[in-house]
C-alpha positions in Angstrom: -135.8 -12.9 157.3 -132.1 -12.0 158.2 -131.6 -10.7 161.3 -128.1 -8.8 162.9 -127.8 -9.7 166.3 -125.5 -7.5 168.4 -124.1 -8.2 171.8 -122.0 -5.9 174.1 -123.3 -6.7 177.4 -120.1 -7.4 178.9 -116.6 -7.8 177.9 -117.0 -9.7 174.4 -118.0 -7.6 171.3 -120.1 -9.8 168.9 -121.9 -9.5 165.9 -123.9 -12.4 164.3 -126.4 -13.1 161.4 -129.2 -15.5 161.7 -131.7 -16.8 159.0 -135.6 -17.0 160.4 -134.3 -17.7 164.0 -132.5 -20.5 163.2 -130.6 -20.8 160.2 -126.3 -19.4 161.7 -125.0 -17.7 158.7 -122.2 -16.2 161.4 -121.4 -15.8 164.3 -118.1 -13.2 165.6 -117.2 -13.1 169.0 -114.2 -11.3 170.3 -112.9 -11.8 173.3 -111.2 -9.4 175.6 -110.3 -11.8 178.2 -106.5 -10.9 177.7 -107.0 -7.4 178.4 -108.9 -7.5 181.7 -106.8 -10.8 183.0 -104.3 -8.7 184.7 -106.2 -7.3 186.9 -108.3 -10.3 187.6 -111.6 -9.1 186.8 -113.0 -7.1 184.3 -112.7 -2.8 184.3 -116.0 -1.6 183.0 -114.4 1.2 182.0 -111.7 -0.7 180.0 -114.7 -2.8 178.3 -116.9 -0.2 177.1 -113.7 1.5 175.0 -112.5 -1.6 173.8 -116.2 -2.0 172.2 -116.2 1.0 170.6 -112.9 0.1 168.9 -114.2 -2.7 167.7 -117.6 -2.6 167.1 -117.9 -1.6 163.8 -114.9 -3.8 162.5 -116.9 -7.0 164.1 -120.3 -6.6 162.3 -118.5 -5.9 159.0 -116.8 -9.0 159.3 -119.7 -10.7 160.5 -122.0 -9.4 157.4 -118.8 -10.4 155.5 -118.8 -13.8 156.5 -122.8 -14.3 156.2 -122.0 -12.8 152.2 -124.2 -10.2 153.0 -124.4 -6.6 153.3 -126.3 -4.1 155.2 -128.6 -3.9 152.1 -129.6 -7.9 152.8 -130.6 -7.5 156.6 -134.7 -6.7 157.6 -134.1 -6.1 161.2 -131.6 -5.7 163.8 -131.7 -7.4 166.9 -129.7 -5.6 169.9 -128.4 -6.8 173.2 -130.3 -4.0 175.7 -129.6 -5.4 179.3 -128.8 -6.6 181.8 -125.1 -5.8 181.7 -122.5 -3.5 182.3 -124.3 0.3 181.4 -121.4 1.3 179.7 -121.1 -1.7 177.3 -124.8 -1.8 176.8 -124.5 1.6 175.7 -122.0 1.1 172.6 -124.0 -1.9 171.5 -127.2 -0.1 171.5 -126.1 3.4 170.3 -124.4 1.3 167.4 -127.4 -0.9 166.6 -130.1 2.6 166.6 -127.6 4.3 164.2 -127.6 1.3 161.8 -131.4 1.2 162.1 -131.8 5.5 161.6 -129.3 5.6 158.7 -130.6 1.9 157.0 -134.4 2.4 157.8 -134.3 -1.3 159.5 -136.2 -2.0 162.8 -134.3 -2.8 166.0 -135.6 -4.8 168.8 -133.7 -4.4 172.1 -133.5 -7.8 173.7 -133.2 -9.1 177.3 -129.9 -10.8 177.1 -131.0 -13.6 179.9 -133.5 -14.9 177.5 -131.0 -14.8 174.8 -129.0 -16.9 176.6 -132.3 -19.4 177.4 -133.0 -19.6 173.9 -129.5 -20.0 172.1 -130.5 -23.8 172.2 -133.6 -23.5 169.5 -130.5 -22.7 167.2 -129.4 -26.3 167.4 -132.4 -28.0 168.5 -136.3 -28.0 168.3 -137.6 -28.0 171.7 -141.0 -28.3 173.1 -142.2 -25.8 175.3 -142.9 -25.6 178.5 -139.1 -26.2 180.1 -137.3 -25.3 182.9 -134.2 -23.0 182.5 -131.1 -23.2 184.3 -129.9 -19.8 183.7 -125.6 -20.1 185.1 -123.3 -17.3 184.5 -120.6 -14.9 185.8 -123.5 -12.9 187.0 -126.6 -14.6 187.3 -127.8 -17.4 188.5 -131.9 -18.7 188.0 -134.6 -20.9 187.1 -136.8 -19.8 185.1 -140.5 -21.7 183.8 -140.1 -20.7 179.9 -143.6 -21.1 178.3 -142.7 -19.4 175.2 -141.0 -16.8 173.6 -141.6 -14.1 175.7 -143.3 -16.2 178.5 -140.9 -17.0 181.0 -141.7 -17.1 185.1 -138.7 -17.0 187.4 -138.7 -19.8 189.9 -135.7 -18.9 192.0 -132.4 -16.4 191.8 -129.2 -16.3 193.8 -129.4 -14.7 197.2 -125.8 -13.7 196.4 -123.0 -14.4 194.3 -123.9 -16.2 190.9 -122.3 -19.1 190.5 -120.3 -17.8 188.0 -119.1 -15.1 190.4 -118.2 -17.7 192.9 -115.8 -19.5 190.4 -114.0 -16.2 189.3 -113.4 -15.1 193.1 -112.3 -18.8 194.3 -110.0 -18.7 191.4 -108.4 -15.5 192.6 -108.5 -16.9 196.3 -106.6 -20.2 194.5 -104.3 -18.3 192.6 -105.6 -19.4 189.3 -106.4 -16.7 187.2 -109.1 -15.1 185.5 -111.2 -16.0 184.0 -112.1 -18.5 187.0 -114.5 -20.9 185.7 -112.3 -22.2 182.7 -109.1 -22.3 185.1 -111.0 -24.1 187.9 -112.7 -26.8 185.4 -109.3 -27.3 183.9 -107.3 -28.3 187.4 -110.6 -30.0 188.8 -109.7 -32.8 186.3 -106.4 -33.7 188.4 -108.1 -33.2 191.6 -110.1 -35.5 194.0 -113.1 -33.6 193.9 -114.2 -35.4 197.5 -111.0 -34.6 199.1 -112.9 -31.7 201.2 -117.1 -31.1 201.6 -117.8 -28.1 200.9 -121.2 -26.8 202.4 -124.7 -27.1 199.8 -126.2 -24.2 200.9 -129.8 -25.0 202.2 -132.8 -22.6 201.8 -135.8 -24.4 202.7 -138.3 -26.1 200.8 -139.8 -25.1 198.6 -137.3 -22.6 197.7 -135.9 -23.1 193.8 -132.9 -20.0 195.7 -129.1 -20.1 195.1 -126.2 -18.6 197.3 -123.1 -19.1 197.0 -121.2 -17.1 199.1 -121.3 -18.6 202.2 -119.5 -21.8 200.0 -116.4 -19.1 198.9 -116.3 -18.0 202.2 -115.1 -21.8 203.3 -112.8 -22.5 200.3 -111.0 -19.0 201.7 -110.8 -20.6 205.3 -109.6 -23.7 203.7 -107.2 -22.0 202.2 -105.7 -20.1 205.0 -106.0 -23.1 207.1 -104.0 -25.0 205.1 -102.1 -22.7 202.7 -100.1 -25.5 201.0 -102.8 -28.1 199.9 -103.4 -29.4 196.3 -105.1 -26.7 194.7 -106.5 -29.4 192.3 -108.4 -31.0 194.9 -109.9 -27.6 196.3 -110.8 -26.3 193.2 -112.2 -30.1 192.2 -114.4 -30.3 195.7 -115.3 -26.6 195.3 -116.9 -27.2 192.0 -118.6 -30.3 193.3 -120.6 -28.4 195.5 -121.4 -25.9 193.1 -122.5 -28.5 190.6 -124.6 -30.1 193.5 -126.5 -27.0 194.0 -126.8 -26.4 191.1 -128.1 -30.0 189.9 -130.3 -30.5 192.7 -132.0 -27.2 192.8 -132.8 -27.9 189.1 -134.3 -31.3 189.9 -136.3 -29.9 192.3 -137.8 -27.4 189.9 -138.7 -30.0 187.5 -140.5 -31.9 189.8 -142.3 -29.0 191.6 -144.0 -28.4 187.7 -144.0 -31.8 186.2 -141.9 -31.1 183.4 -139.3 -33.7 181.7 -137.6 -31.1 179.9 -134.6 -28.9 181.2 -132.5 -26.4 179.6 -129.3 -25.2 181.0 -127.5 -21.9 179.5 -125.1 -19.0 180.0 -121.7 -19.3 180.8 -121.3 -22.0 183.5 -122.9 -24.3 180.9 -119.9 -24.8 179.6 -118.9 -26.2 182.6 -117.8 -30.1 181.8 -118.6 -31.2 185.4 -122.3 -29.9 185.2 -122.5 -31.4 182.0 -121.4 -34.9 182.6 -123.3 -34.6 185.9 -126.1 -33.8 184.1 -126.0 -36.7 181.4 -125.6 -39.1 183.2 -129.1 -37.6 185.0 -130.6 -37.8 181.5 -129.0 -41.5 181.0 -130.8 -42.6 184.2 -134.2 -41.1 183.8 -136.6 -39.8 181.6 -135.4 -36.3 181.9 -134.4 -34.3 179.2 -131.1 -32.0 179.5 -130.2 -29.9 176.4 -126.9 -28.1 176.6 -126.4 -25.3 173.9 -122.7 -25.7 172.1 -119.6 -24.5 173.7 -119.5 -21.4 171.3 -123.4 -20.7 172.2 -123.1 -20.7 175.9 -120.9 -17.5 176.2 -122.1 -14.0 175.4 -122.2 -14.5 171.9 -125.0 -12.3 169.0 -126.4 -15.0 167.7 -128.7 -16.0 170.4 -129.6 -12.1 170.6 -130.1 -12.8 166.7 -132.0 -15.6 166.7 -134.4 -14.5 169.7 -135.4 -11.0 168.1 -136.5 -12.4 165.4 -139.6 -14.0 166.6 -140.1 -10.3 167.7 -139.2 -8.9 164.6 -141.3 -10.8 162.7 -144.5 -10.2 164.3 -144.0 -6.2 164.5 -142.6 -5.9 167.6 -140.2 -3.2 167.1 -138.0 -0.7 169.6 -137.6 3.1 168.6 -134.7 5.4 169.2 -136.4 6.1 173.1 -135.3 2.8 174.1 -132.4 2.7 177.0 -130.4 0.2 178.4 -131.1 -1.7 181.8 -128.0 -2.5 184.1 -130.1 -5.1 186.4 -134.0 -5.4 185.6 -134.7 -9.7 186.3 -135.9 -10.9 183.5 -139.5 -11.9 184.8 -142.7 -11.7 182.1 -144.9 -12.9 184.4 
């Protein structure tokens, strides 16, 4: 069953063909990070148009690169929130054209468990897991049963951790996008050259928040304005990462499970990750990391997840909106 997953919940456009839910036959993502970086963040508005200008040139090329045409694909799998409304929109509005004109069912799919289920296109994993969910704009831990099962645990009170790197980066000087800039200068900095506070929200609380940390790297900075920015940005992301790391533990412990998953964005992170393995090294946890390329926005996961909806019928029709901010809660 070939599925043609579309994402445009955000600012990258991406079109992607998967093979029974796991088999990548591509995989196009483009970015528009160059477009929004001067003016350190990203302009909805500025992201919705640059989708339609490239929306249909992406999922050619994808279909292209999978040797396929519209004529090989029996369903279409679409990216229908959360996100930006206006991106959502062009994705969507694309996919349901594709699927009136083609006669091919769509299934609008939550991006969050997208992104919590990009690893099954790498690895077979045994349900049930914990999911550390890490991105520009959320930040949760979810108890995945199955496809379609998922409980949330805890969210961010706040800023996601994500956020919290993009605005420190501005507050640094470092530009945007924030997470890559701040993991690349962390590597010269003394990441315990300042504490940072680990936000504490009571037990048994599996909560994030973050803003009360960017709040002290900004009085840090002001305080002392000419500091090594390598060892701010290395401390901040230290206390992110421990927040991160031990509110996961603590989830995994709280339901007995051995297995963690950590996705979105902030995956990418190379502190969190090495932080992380050597975890794994020491114990008898297991921490699965999707690839670089899987852990931003990217169709494939949307691909790859819509198929086990696809395949057992359930199908969207043309009613279907997008949703800006619904959790992504099942049960």
């Amino acid at each position: 069953m070939n599925i043609l997953g579309i994402e445009t919940s955000c600012d990258e456009t991406s079109a992607a063909v998967v093979t029974d839910g796991a088999h990548l036959r591509s995989n196009i993502v483009a970015s528009q990070d160059e477009i929004h970086s001067r003016y350190g963040g990203i302009v909805p508005e500025m992201a919705s148009r640059c989708h339609i200008e490239r929306i249909q040139r992406i999922t050619e090329t994808a279909l292209s690169k999978a040797d396929m045409s519209l004529t090989d694909i029996d369903g279409i799998a679409v990216t229908a929130g959360p996100g930006l409304m206006g991106s959502l929109l062009v994705g969507l509005s694309f996919a349901k054209a594709l699927s009136h004109a083609r006669k091919i069912p769509f299934k609008g799919i939550n991006h969050l468990e997208g992104h919590i289920h990009a690893i099954f296109l790498e690895k077979k994993i045994s349900y049930p897991f914990i999911a550390l969910l890490v991105s520009g704009g959320h930040t949760a831990l979810y108890d995945v049963g199955a496809v379609g099962k998922l409980t949330l645990l805890g969210t961010t009170k706040d800023d996601a951790a994500g956020e919290a790197f993009d605005k420190v980066s501005k507050i640094l000087g470092l530009g945007f996008p924030g997470g890559k800039a701040i993991d690349e200068i962390s590597k010269q900095g003394n990441r315990n050259a300042y504490f940072f506070p680990r936000p504490n929200l009571g037990d048994p609380s599996f909560h994030f928040s973050f803003s009360g940390l960017k709040t002290a790297v900004l009085h840090q900075r002001k305080k002392e304005p000419h500091a090594n920015m390598a060892d701010i940005a290395a401390s901040f992301q230290e206390a992110v990462v421990d927040t991160l790391v031990q509110q996961a533990l603590k989830a995994l412990e709280f339901k007995e499970y051995q297995r963690l998953v950590v996705a979105g964005g902030v995956a990418a992170n190379s502190r969190l990750r090495e932080v992380f393995s050597e975890i794994s090294a020491k114990t008898n946890i297991e921490v699965h990391f999707p690839s670089l390329s899987l852990c931003t926005d990217n169709a494939a996961m949307i691909a790859a997840l819509g198929f086990h909806y696809l395949k057992n019928g359930d199908h969207d029709t043309l009613s279907l909106n997008a949703f800006a901010t619904q959790r992504l809660n099942f049960e």
